[in-house]
C-alpha positions in Angstrom: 39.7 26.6 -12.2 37.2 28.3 -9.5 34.7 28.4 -12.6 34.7 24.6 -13.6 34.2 23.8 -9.2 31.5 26.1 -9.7 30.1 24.4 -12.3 30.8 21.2 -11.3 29.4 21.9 -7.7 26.1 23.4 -9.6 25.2 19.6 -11.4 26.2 17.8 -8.0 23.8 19.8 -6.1 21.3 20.0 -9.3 21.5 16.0 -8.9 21.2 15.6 -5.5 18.2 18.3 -5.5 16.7 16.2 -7.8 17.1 12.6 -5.9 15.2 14.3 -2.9 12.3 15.9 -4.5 11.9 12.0 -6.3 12.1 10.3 -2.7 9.5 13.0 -1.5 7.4 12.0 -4.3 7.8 8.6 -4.0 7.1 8.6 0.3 4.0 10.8 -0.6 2.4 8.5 -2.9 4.3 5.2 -0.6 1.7 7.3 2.2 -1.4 7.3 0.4 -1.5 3.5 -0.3 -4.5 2.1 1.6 -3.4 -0.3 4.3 -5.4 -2.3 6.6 -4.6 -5.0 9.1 -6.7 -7.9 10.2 -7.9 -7.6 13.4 -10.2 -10.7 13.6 -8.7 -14.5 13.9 -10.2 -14.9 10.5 -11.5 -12.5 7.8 -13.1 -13.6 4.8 -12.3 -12.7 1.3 -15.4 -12.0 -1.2 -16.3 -12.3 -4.9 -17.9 -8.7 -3.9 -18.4 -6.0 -1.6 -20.9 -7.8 0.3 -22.0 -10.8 2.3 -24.2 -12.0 -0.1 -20.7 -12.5 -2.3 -19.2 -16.0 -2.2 -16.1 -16.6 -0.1 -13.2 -16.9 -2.0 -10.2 -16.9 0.5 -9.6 -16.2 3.9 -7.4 -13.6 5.7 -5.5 -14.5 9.0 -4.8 -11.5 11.9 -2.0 -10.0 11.0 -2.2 -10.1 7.4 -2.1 -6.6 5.5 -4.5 -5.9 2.7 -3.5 -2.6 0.3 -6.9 -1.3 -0.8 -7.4 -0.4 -4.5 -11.3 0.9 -4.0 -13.9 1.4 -0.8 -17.5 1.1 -1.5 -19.3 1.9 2.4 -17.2 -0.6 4.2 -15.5 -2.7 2.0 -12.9 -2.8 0.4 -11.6 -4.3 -2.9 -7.9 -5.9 -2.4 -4.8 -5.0 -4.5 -2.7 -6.9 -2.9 -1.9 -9.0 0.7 1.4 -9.0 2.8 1.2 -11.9 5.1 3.0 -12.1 8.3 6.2 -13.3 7.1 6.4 -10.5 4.4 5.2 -12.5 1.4 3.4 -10.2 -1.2 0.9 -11.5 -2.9 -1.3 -9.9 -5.7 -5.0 -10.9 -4.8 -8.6 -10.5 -5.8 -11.8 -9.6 -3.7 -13.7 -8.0 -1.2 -13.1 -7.7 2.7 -15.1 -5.8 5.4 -13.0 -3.0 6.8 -15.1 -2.9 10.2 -12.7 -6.4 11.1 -9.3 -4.0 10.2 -7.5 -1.2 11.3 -6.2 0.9 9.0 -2.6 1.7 8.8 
């Protein structure tokens, strides 16, 4: 009957609505992840946002960083993607003046 189509047509478009608003949302906060590149041959990784920190790894150019916090221009690592696409959860500091942001 026309009434069921319509009824049925309402959920399949109610569903669909739904799916896009989620992959908006998801894009948006996809967007507002922090993400800076390596730009030097070699950054280093610090126990703090600081030089006076200890190095405790070391970035290659190329290599992503996702940003959790900045304090002036550092900024605390989430998590790295190197080159090849491995993710890897990380801990530390690097100086954003040796990245562009993505």
């Amino acid at each position: 009957s026309m009434f069921y189509l319509l009824q049925h047509y309402n959920k399949t478009n109610a569903a669909v609505y739904k799916a896009q608003k989620e992959a908006k949302k998801e894009a948006k906060k996809e967007a507002k992840k922090n993400i800076y590149q390596v730009t030097s041959v070699g950054l280093n990784v610090r126990a703090g946002a600081g030089t006076k920190h200890k190095v405790i790894n070391c970035l290659e150019k190329g290599d992503k960083a996702e940003i959790k916090k900045i304090v002036s221009n550092w900024g605390e690592i989430k998590k790295i993607t190197n080159k090849k696409g491995i993710i890897k959860e990380s801990k530390g500091w690097i100086c954003l003046n040796y990245t562009k942001k993505l």
